[in-house]
Each structure stands twice: as C-alpha cells, then as structure tokens.
N, C-alpha and C positions, 0 to 999 in steps of 0.2 A: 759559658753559663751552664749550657748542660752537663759537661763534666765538673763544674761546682757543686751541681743539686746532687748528681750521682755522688761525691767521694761524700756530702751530709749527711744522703740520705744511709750509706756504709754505716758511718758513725754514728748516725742513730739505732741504727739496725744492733750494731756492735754495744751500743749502751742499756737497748731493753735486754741486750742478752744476757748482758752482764749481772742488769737489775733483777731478769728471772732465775740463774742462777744462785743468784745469793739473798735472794728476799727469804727462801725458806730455813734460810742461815742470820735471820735479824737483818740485812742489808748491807750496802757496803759505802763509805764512805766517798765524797766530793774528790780530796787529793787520792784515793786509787782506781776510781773513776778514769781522772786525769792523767793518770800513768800509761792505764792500760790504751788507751784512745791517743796517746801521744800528744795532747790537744791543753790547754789551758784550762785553768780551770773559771775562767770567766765564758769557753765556750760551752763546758759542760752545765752552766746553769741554763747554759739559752738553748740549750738540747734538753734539758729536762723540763723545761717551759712548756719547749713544742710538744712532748711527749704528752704531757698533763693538760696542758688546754687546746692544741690543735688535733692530738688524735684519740681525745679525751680517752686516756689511761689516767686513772686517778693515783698518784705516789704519796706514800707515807714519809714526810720529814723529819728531820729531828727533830720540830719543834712541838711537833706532837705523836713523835713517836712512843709508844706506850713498851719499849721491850726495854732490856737490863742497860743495851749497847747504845748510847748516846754516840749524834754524830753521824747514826746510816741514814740510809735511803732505799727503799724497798718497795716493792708497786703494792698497791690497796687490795688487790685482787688476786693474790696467789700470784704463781709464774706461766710463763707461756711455755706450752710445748717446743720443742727443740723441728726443725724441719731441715730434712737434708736437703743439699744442693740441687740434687735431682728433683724431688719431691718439690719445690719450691719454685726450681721450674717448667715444670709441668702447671700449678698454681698460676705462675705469672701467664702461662697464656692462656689459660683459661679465663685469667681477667682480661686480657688483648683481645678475645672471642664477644666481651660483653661491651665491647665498644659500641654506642649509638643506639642500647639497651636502656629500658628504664632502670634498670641495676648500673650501670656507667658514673654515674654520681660521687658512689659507696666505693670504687673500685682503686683512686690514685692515689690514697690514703696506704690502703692494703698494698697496689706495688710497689712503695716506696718501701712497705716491712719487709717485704721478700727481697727486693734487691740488696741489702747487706749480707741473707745468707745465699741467697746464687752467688755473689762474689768472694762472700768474707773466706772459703777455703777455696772453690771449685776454678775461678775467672781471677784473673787480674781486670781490674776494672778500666786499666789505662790501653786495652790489647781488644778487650770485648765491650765499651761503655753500652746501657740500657739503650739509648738512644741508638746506636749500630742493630743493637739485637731487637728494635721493633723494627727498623727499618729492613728488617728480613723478613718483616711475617707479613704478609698483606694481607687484611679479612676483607671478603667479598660478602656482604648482608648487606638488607637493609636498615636506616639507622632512624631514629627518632628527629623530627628539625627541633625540637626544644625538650631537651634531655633532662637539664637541670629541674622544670616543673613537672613532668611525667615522674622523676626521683623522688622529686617532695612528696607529690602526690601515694607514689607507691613507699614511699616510708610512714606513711601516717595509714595506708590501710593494712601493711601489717601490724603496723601499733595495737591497731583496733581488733584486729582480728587475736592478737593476743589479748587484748584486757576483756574481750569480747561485749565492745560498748557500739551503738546504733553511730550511725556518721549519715552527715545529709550530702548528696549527690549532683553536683549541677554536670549531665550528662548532654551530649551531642548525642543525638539517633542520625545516624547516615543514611538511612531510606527516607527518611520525612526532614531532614534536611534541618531538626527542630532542635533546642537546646530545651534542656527539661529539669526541673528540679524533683527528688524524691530524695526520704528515708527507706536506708534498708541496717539489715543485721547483717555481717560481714560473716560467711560459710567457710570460705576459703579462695585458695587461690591457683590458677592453674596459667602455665608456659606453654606454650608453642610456636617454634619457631620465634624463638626471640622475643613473642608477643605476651604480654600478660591478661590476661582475664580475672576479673571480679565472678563468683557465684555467692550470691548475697538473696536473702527474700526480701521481698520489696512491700515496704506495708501499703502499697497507693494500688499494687496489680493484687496483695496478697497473696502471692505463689513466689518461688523461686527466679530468679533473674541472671544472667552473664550480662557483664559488662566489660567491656572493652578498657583497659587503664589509659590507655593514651587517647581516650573520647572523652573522659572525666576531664573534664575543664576547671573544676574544685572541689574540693572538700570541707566539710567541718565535722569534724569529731565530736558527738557529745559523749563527754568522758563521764557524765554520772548519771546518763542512763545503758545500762546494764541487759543482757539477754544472756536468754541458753540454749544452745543449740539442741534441739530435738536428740531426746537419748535414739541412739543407734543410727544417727546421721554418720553415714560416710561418702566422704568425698569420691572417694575411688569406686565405691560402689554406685553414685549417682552419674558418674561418666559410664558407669555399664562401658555400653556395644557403641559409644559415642565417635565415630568417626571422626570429629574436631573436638570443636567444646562445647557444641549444640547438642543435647537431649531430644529430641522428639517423643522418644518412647516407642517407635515404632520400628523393629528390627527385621529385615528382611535379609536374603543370601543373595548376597551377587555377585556374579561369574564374569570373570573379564579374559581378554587375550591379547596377549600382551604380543609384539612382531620379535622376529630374528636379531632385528637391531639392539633392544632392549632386554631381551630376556635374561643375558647374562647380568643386568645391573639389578632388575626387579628378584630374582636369584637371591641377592647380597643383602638383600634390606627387609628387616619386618615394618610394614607399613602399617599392622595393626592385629592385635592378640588373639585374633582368630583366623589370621591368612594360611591357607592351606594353598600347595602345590597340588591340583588335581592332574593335572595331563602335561606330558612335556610331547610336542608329534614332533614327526620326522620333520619337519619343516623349522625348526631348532626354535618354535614361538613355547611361549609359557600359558596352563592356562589355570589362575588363581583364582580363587573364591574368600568371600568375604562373608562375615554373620555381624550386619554395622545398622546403625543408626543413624539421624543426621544426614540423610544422603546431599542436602543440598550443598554440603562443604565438601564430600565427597566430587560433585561435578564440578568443581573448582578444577581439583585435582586431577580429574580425566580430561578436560580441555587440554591443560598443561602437556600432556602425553601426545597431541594432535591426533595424526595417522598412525600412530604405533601402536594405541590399543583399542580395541574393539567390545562394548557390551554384549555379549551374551543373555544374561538372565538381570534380572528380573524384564518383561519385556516393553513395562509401561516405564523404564529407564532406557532402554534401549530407543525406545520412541525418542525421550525428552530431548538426547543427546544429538539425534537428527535433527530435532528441528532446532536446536540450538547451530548446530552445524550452518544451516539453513540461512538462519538470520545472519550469522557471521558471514556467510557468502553473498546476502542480498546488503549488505555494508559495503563491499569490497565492489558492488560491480562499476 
C-alpha cells in the first residue's frame, strides 16, 4: 500500500508539473496528459479531481476555459515554481521536523507535492520508497496529544490575524487551573520551540496578552468585526530584551558561568541577541552575560543546566536560584 500511495503520489507530482509548465502556454490537453504519465486517461481524471478538490488547486477546464485553445487544462492560479531534488529534500524534512506540531495538520498534503520531485529525476522510488527514507530520520521533540484540533485552531487565528477581525477565546489558565472565555484582537504570532504563542489585546484585561495555542480549547471568529493595529506596533520590537515570550518590561544584566563540561556547546549557540562572551579562565568554564527580560522563563532554563552553571550577577537571582535548589533537595529527602 505504501508503495501504491508513493508511485500516485509521483504521478501527481509529475501532472501538476506538467499543468505548471504549460498553463502559461493555454494548457495541455487530457490524451497528452495521458502519454506523458503513461497512465489512462480515466486515471488522469481522478488525479485531477484530487488535485482540485483534495489539495484544493483550483484548474481551469475546457468547459470554461476562456482562451483561443479548446480542450486544455491549466491551474487557475498561474504555475508553480520548479524545486530541485535537493532543494525539495531539504523541504521534506523540514516538514518530518513539524511532526506533533500545531503546523503537523498542513504538512501530508505538502509531502506528497515534494515526493514526485525528490524522486521524479534524483531517487528511483522502487531502491529509496518515502516510507524507507522517514524511517531513517528519527525526531526526538515533544509532540502535541491532539494535533489535528490545535491545527484547526491555529488555522483559523492566522485567518484572523490576516483579515484582522476580533475572535472569542475559550482559554485554560494553568496556574488557576481555570477555563476562561474572552475577546481579544489577534497582534500576531510567535514560535518557540515548537510551541506556538498568541499576542493578542484582550478587551476584558484591556492590555496586551500571550496565549498559549494549545491551551485555547476554541475559538470563534467574528468575521465582521474589524480592528487596527496600533500605527507603529511591532511585534519584534514588543519582544524587546524578551527572554521567552513574556514581556515584563523590566531588563536587567545577568552574568552566568558556565562549567568545563559545557562551555564548548554554550560556545556554539546564541541563546539570545545580547549574549556576550565576557571571560573564558584557565579553568576552560565560560562566563556569558545577558541584557534580558522575562527572567522567570529564564529560571526554567538554568535549572535545566543543574550543577553546570552558576549565577553570578544580578544577586537577588542568584538567591532565588538557591532557594529554588533548596526546595528541590527538601522533595527528594
């Protein structure tokens, strides 16, 4: 079965290319469709079915084709760009990366476009099937337990976010344990680590809000009421010195040290657009400074580190982090 879905999903791949190719030539007809794909042409109708209604490409037929050439077929929408083999699979694992993501949904559609041109010159499909070549990549993340409703949900607030219309929120709060209804105006949208965030203003707190997308439990869109984002709202510019996706507004410098073990990997990685390399000692540790905000999503991250890194500065963090240390040790005795 999985090398049936692979050789259709080919020959589909091979028939939008076709269609791209010569829609800006009026289109090409059903029997050279059929030549070129070696295939019937009672199969070419039920690939240009799937085409048009399951991965809704809309195709111009002849029965209302408006050009001189009666008899083509031509996609509604101009043509698709051409991707190389390489290019295409680099793409596909980039969609194997979004597994268990609220974007996971949006993604088996899209592999099925790329798998005709990874194979259609580069792969023999009968030596390297899809199926072979995921079963080589293993992604280690964590994955969403209901994907398919966190998708809907994240499809309908970037809808919103483009027509830029208000949507009501039935949200989960995880500190109060509480499910909550509000209206807000959709800001935008921000990633990390896999996770998605709403920043939206909330007319119920009136200020600005982050929301979590896979705490949103539902949504409803009112499509015909309408907002405008504050002229010289920018998104990048309201994450500032934002350590996560929390704002505080309160930026401080903080100084960490990193151990022997770690310093070559903390080295290789910008953790955030003001880390500086202040001191490397003889003792082969690192010691980085930060100008961040948000620090409670930062202590996240320094737990994670255990005994490898050390606070330095600011020193009412350096406290917090012992007595944090503290409680974790009066758990364990």
């Amino acid at each position: 079965m999985a090398d049936h879905d692979t050789t259709k999903a080919i020959r589909i791949a091979k028939l939008l290319d076709l269609l791209s190719k010569r829609s800006p030539y009026g289109g090409i007809s059903i029997k050279e469709m059929a030549e070129a794909l070696k295939v019937s042409t009672r199969s070419i109708h039920r690939y240009l079915d799937h085409i048009e209604n399951d991965m809704n490409k809309p195709i111009i037929s002849p029965e209302r084709n408006t050009s001189r050439k009666e008899g083509l077929y031509r996609l509604d929408v101009g043509y698709l760009p051409s991707i190389s083999p390489e290019k295409a699979l680099v793409i596909f694992l980039s969609l194997l990366q979004q597994k268990g993501s609220a974007l996971a949904g949006h993604t088996n559609e899209l592999k099925d476009a790329l798998v005709g041109t990874l194979f259609k010159y580069k792969y023999n499909p009968q030596t390297l099937p899809v199926r072979q070549l995921q079963e080589r990549i293993h992604i280690v993340d964590e994955q969403l337990a209901d994907q398919a409703k966190v998708s809907e949900i994240f499809t309908k607030l970037v809808q919103s976010l483009r027509d830029c219309c208000r949507v009501k929120l039935w949200y989960y709060v995880a500190h109060s344990r509480q499910d909550t209804q509000r209206v807000v105006e959709p800001y935008g949208l921000i990633c990390k680590s896999h996770n998605w965030y709403l920043v939206a203003y909330c007319l119920k707190r009136e200020a600005l809000r982050v929301f979590r997308v896979d705490q949103i439990t539902d949504i409803f869109p009112y499509t015909s009421e309408r907002f405008e984002i504050p002229p010289g709202f920018s998104l990048q510019e309201h994450m500032g010195q934002s350590w996560g996706i929390m704002n505080d507004g309160e930026i401080c410098k903080v100084r960490l040290k990193f151990s022997p073990r770690v310093a070559h990997r903390v080295k290789r990685l910008i953790y955030h657009p003001s880390q500086v390399i202040e001191d490397e000692p003889a003792d082969g540790s690192v010691i980085m400074s930060f100008e961040v905000c948000g620090i409670d999503e930062m202590k996240t991250w320094l737990v994670q580190w255990g005994d490898t890194v050390e606070v330095l500065e600011p020193g009412w963090l350096r406290q917090d982090m012992y007595d944090m240390a503290g409680r974790v040790r009066e758990m364990y005795k």
